[in-house]
C-alpha positions, 0 to 999 in steps of 0.5 A: 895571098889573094883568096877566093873573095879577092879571086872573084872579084877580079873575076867580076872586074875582068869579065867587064873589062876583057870579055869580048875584046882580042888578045894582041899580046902576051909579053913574058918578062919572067920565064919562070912563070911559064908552066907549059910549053904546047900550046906556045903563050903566043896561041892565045894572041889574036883570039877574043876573049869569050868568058873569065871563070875562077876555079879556086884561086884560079883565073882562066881566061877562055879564047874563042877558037883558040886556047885558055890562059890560066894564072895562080897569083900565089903568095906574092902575086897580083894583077895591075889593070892598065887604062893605057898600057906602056908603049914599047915591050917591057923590059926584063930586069929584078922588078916585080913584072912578071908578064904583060897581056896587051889588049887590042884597044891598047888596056891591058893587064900586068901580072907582078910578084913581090918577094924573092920566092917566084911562085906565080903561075901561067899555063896555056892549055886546052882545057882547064883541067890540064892544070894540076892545080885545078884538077886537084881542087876540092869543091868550090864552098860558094857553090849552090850545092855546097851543103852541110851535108857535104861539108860533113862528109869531107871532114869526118875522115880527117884527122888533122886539125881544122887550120890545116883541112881548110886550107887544103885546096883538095878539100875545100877549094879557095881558102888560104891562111888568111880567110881560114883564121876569120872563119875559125874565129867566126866559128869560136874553134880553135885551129888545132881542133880535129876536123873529125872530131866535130859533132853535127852541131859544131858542122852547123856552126862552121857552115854557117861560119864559112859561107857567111865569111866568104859571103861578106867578104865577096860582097865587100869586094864586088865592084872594087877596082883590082887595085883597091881589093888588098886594102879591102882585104886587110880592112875586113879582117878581124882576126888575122894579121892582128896579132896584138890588138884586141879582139872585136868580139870580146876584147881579149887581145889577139895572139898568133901561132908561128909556123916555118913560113907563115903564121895563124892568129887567133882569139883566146877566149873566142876560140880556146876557153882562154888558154893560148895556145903554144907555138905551132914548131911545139905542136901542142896546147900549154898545159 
């Protein structure tokens, strides 16, 4: 799944390449992408495209007089830049175009989606904060006053264990599975510490460990075209994904947790004081 580093560098990639260019086109090729019906898809067509933000996970291309289009990759998604788009509308069928925005120099870009599980999201709306998604969002941790402080205050009410806050887009806005397993092991913590449970001290750690994780990451990123930013994901990480292989810290070999749809990766000795933890449908450490 694309996180926050991958987000912001498409971001950095598509201000260069769509901003102060029209939409000539938008061409559904899954309707299940669609979120929104008012304003139609076409209302983006033949206004210029002013700016490109992220909010989370999110894209949101603004048009001057006229609607924004908003995208979540989700799981499976990605975006595919074309120098030259396709001559001729693309045609519906079981592969993984979802939808095609035509530019009016004849570039453009695909939205694709692996898998059989079709979570990818398009919405027209007036205003960004007409999509839930957005409007749930907690605050962006790259943000100039994202503190310690405020770090904090959003974990001290919660009881559950750390995986989970961090992943909850409420709480803390772009990291997914992913980013949360490096910053965890960046942190030495287990993922099944309870997030209220951390002294000032330990707030400190994962601070430094969160906005230095994303902080590389993003770097890493920055300037790759959109279609190398997976590749440059997957080599960046140290822990998750890599189950099996030995930890780059210690040399401890990396052990992963199970869920019903995805799972977490970790370093025992990093991160637990050596005890492995037990498969996550068990919910609960080995004794």
């Amino acid at each position: 799944m694309p996180e926050l580093p991958e987000v912001e560098a498409l971001k950095d990639f598509l201000t260069e390449r769509v901003v102060g260019r029209e939409i000539v086109r938008v061409l559904p090729v899954a309707i299940s992408v669609l979120k929104t019906y008012d304003p139609p898809l076409t209302a983006v067509e033949g206004h210029e495209v002013t700016a490109v933000h992220r909010f989370g996970k999110f894209l949101d291309f603004r048009t001057e007089g006229g609607p924004h289009l908003v995208t979540h990759l989700a799981r499976a998604g990605w975006l595919h830049w074309r120098d030259r788009l396709p001559d001729g509308p693309p045609r519906p069928g079981k592969g993984p175009l979802a939808l095609r925005v035509a530019l009016e120099t004849g570039e453009g870009f695909d939205l694709t989606e692996a898998g059989t599980q079709k979570r990818l999201a398009v919405y027209v709306v007036r205003d960004p904060a007409e999509v839930p998604g957005v409007a749930r969002l907690g605050p962006d941790p790259l943000a100039p006053d994202f503190d310690e402080e405020r770090l904090a205050a959003l974990l001290s009410g919660e009881r559950r264990q750390l995986k989970g806050a961090l992943r909850d887009q409420s709480l803390i806005a772009g990291v997914g599975n992913a980013y949360s397993d490096e910053i965890l092991h960046a942190a030495r913590m287990s993922p099944f510490k309870l997030a209220a449970s951390l002294t000032p001290a330990e707030i400190h750690t994962l601070y430094e460990a969160l906005r230095g994780t994303l902080t590389e990451a993003v770097d890493r990123s920055r300037g790759l075209a959109a279609g190398r930013l997976k590749a440059e994901k997957k080599t960046g990480l140290r822990v998750h994904g890599r189950t099996g292989e030995p930890c780059p810290v210690c040399g401890d070999t990396i052990r992963e947790v199970s869920f019903s749809d995805s799972s977490l990766q970790y370093c025992p000795t990093c991160q637990t004081g050596g005890k492995p933890l037990a498969d996550r449908r068990m919910s609960r450490l080995l004794k």
